[in-house]
C-alpha positions, 0 to 999 in steps of 0.5 A: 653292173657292166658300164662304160666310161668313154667321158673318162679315159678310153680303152686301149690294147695291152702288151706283154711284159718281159723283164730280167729277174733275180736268181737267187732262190725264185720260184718259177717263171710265171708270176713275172708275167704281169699281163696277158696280150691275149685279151684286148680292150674294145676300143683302137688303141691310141699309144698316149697315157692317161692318169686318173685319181682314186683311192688306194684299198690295199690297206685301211689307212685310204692313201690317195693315188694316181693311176697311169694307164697305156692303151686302155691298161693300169701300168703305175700307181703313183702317190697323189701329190694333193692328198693330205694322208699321203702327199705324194707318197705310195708304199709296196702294197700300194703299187702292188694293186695293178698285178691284181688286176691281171692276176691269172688266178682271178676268178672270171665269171660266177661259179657254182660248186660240184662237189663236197663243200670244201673240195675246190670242185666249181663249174661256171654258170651265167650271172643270171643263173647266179643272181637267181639262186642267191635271190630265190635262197634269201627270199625263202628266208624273208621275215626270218631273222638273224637266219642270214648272216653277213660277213664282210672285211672292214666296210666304211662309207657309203658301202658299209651303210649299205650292207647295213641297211641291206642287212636290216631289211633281210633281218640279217646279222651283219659283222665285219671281220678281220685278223688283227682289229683295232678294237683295243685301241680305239678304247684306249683312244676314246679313254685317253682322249675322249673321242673314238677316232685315232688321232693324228700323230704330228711326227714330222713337227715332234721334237721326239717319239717314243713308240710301245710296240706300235711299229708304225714304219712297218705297217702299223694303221697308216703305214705312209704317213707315219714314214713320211712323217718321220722323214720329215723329222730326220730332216732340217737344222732344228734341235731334235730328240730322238725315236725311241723305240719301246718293243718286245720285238726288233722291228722295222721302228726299232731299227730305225731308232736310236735307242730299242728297249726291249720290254717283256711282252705285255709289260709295256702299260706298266713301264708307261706308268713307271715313267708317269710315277717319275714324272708326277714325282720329280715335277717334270710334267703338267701338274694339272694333268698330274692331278686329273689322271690320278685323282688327286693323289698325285705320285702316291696313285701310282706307287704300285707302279714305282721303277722299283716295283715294275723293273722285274716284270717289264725287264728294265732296270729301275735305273733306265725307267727314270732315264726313259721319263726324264727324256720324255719330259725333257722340257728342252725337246718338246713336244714329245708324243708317245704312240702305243699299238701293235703287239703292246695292245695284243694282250689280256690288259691291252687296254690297260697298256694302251691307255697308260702309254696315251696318258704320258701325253697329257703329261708333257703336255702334247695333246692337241698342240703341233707336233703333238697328239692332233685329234680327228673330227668326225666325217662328213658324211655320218649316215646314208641320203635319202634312207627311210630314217637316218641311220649312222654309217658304221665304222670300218672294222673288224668286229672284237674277237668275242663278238666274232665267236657268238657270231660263228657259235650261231653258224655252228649251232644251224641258226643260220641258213645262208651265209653270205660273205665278201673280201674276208677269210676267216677260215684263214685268219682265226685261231683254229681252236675256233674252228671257222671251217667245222662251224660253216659246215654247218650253214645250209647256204654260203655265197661268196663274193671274192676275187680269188679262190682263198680258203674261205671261198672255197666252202662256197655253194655259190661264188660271185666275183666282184671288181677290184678297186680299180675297176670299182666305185667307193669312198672312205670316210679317213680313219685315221684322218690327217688332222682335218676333215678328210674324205676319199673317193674311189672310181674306176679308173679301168673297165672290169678285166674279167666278168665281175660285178661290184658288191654295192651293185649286186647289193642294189640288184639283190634290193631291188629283187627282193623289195627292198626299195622303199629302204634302198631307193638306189639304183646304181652304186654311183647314184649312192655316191654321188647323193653323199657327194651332194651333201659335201656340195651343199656344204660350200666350202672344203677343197672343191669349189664349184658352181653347180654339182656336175662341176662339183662332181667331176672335181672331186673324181679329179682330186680324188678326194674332198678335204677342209683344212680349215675343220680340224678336231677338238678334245674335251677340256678334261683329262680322264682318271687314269683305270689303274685295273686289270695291269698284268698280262695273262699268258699260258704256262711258261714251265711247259711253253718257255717262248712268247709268240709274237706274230707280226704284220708282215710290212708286204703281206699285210694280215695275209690279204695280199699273199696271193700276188707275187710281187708282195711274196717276193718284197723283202722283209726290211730285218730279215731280208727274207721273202717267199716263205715262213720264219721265226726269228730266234735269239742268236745265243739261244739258237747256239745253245739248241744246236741250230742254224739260219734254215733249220726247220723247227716246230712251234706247238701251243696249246692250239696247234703246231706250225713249222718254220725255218730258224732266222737266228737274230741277235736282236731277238730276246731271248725268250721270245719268238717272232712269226711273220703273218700272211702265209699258211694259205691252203688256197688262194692261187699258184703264189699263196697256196700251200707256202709256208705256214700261218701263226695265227692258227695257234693261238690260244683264244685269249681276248683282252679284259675290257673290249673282248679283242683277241690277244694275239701276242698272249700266246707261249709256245714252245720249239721243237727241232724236226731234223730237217732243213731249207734254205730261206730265200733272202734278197742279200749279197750275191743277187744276179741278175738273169733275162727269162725272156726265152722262158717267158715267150714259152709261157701261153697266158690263159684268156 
């Protein structure tokens, strides 16, 4: 709902930006147009700045951040020094959420399609007419369940028990989606450590890190306060370890190491528990840890997983296993905090890989001390004020892979009559065995509530384009949390660009049209927030202090947040038996397919959410340099062998498809493996992501993993085939220069 926020800052005029760029392989001259004169805010402008706190949604991880604003515009993002999941700090993406704003492909206004389902064809409409065909569509479905469906991209806090209880008044299914979910994960945490939310790693206070596959400087869960963490641990005179990287690929984590092992892919449970066998056996460890997690067999539990036996099928000499598990437990460098994810879970035992390598803690014991694993407590705020009955907020995200197949199984099989969906693309992000696009085909109704135009959205009848965070109300319960009880507010800190609504309002509309009031007693989203905020009012302590709620309230927008130092998690006093099951990673035919495809999170383009803004495409990958487009990174030698070189064009085919990308000859890469940025590959998604290189996921096989039913993205073999063509990949290295595209940019007319 439109409003104005005249008590918080005032909204000025805008001005045009002209800036030198480089030269080397760039793309057009547009996308450095960051904003456009031609639309001036209300009021006069007053030439002074303004900075206002709230909530970084570029990622999951909750970042606090601080917004400057020029005459009435978002011109910087900043870290919020008080936060306690970033202090300070922002990474790309971060400050990347300001382009967003004043994006030229934004969808303005709602729209309703023309044409063919699929076919992009879309004529304005008023929101009147918008929220009346959405309202008059889910009212002939009343008493109908599981005849809507709900789909959103990961929704925690008070919006995702909103859409919850929205979807339970419908009789709706409700699921949050996204690419890669941590559904393997937090099992191996609630396995390994009793508790279900991701603990905080301690690594500014570790005296050394051992990470399988987690590459946590390069976007893995929490991207800033892992790499602040770990420029805290490069620093001061104490006596340090070292990092010690465990990864089937070179990444970002393993260049900043001191030592990379490779490991073969989907192997990394089993050298975790080579290294137990040797700790248990040679007495290096906490013996009363040893006993719990093999049931009181000790060493002999974990025989089948001796150096010995596990050497061949991790690819690591027996010899470099006991170094690796006499450093880890090296009483002389304590604590010691071994951290599992990334491709080390993405496989058919990922479960089994992750729990082993979170058990190693137990060992040296380094759970729950500093330095060490420091578990979370739960939020707060665990279910919504004032509903009919007390329902727990869910957690954010996405849904396991085989709960998203039955899901659009119903779709495809005419179960569902409307569709509605929000800030998620899985006709983008699924393995195209799955077929997203045939299966909504399918569906009588698709409304969709996006920014953009992306390849979901594009299957809408109806598309309804929502706020970006900036210009919206939220919170976010923090997950992981930095050790304490933490909780993030989101304000809007600019007034809407363009006719758009936010999705907890347009919930609250919808409710209030549908009588749905008795559920859904809330006016506005801000009402919603601000009776959760009551609730961290009433408990009189924490980080605001204030004598009646209105202070209360405006501190907590101020700060950005509510955080108790003083509430930090416990751990249940026993340590879990070990689940010795399902060890070997399933893949497919290496005779035919000889390469692991190992997608990878791209450290600028996220899980391809971010593939529309310009500023992203053009951040450089930390390895490759490389910006603008799709490679694959292959073993120097073997390129060598194959005849190819740095730009060659190859084909990748699995069983599930095919995708093209230019050869980045690596001499870090294995040799039998294949490394794919995500994030590109859209067939929409405006001018900058549109038709740019090509999507890994599309290929992969729909392996999940054994015990939560997660999809296995790094399960999937391929094979390389070379095509004969040729193209340069853009790279930000050697000879950039700089060039001044003011005269090319004053011939630019922005749109309105």
């Amino acid at each position: 709902m439109p409003f104005t926020r005249r008590d918080f800052l005032k909204l000025a005029g805008g001005s045009a930006g002209g800036a030198a760029i480089l030269a080397a392989c760039r793309p057009g001259v547009r996308e450095f147009i960051e904003q456009s004169p031609a639309r001036l805010p209300e009021d006069q402008a007053t030439g002074t700045d303004n900075w206002y706190a709230t909530t970084c949604r570029q990622c999951g991880a909750g970042c606090g951040i601080v917004v400057r604003l020029v005459e009435g515009r978002a011109k910087k993002i900043e870290g919020n020094p008080k936060h306690p999941v970033n202090m300070g700090k922002t990474c790309a993406r971060g400050q990347s959420s300001v382009q967003a704003i004043y994006h030229p492909d934004r969808i303005r206004r709602p729209m309703k399609a023309t044409g063919a389902r699929g076919s992009g064809a879309f004529r304005e409409i008023s929101w009147e007419e918008a929220l009346n065909i959405l309202r008059d569509n889910l009212k002939g479905l009343q008493g109908q369940a599981g005849t809507v469906s709900i789909v959103t991209d990961p929704a925690g806090g008070h919006l995702g028990g909103l859409v919850q209880e929205f979807a339970r008044a419908q009789g709706a299914v409700f699921t949050q989606y996204e690419p890669l979910e941590h559904s393997t994960l937090r099992e191996a945490i609630k396995r390994a450590f009793g508790q279900e939310r991701i603990p905080d790693f301690d690594i500014k206070n570790a005296a050394q890190v051992f990470s399988f596959g987690a590459d946590f400087l390069g976007g893995w869960v929490s991207q800033v306060r892992h790499s602040r963490g770990y420029g805290e641990f490069r620093q001061g005179d104490r006596v340090r370890g070292a990092l010690t990287s465990i990864d089937a690929r070179f990444s970002s984590t393993s260049a900043s190491a001191d030592t990379w092992v490779p490991v073969t892919p989907g192997a990394e449970g089993k050298l975790a528990l080579a290294m137990a066998h040797v700790i248990i056996s040679e007495n290096l460890g906490a013996a009363r840890a040893a006993q719990a997690l093999t049931g009181g067999r000790g060493a002999a539990a974990l025989d089948a997983f001796a150096p010995d036996r596990v050497a061949a099928a991790a690819g690591v000499s027996a010899a470099r296993i006991r170094e690796l598990a006499r450093a880890f437990a090296d009483r002389a460098h304590q604590p010691a905090i071994a951290i599992g994810g990334g491709s080390a879970g993405a496989h058919t035992n990922g479960v089994f890989n992750l729990t082993a390598i979170y058990a190693l803690n137990h060992l040296v014991g380094s759970v729950g001390v500093r330095g060490g694993v420091l578990p979370n407590p739960e939020s707060p705020l665990t279910s919504l004020p004032g509903a009919v009955s007390v329902r727990l907020l869910p957690k954010a995200g996405g849904a396991p892979y085989t709960a998203w197949k039955a899901e659009v199984d119903r779709i495809r099989g005419g179960a569902v009559k409307t569709l509605l969906i929000r800030n998620a693309n899985p006709v983008w992000g699924s393995p195209s065995a799955l077929d997203v696009a045939g299966a909504f085909s399918r569906a009588g109704f698709i409304a969709s509530f996006s920014s953009f135009l992306d390849d979901t959205t594009y299957m809408a009848d109806l598309v309804l384009p929502t706020n970006l965070p900036l210009e919206d109300w939220g919170d976010m319960p923090l997950d992981p949390a930095p050790g304490i009880e933490a909780v993030g507010f989101q304000q809007p800190v600019v007034r809407p660009f363009y006719e758009t609504r936010g999705f907890g309002d347009l919930l609250l509309t919808l409710s209030q049209d549908l009588g749905y009031e008795r559920q859904i007693p809330w006016t506005t989203f801000r009402d919603l927030l601000r009776d959760g905020a009551q609730r961290l009012y009433q408990l009189r302590r924490g980080s605001i202090n204030a004598a009646t709620f209105e202070g209360f309230w405006n501190e907590l927008l101020r700060a950005g947040g509510w955080w108790d130092e003083t509430r930090t998690g416990t751990l249940p006093a026993t340590v879990p038996l070990l689940d010795l099951t399902d060890a070997d990673a399933q893949t497919g035919n290496a005779a035919t397919y000889p390469y692991a495809l190992l997608p990878f999170e791209s450290i600028s383009l996220g899980n391809g959410q971010l593939a529309q803004l310009p500023w992203m495409q053009a951040t450089p990958d930390p390895i490759a340099t490389t910006t603008w487009d799709t490679w694959v990174e292959v073993n120097m030698k073997l390129a060598e062998e194959q005849g190819l070189k740095e730009g060659d064009v190859v084909r990748l085919e699995s069983p599930s498809g095919a995708i093209e990308a230019a050869v980045y000859p690596n001499p870090a890469t294995p040799p039998g493996v294949l490394g794919v940025p995500i994030g590109q590959g859209h067939k929409a998604f405006g001018r900058w992501a549109q038709g740019r290189g090509s999507n890994p996921l599309a290929i992969l096989e729909p392996r999940v993993d054994a015990k939560t039913g997660s999809l296995a993205w790094a399960a999937t073999r391929v094979r390389l085939v070379p095509t004969g063509n040729r193209r340069r990949i853009p790279k930000m290295e050697n000879s950039v220069l700089a060039v001044d595209f003011t005269k090319e940019i004053a011939q630019v007319t922005p749109k309105d």
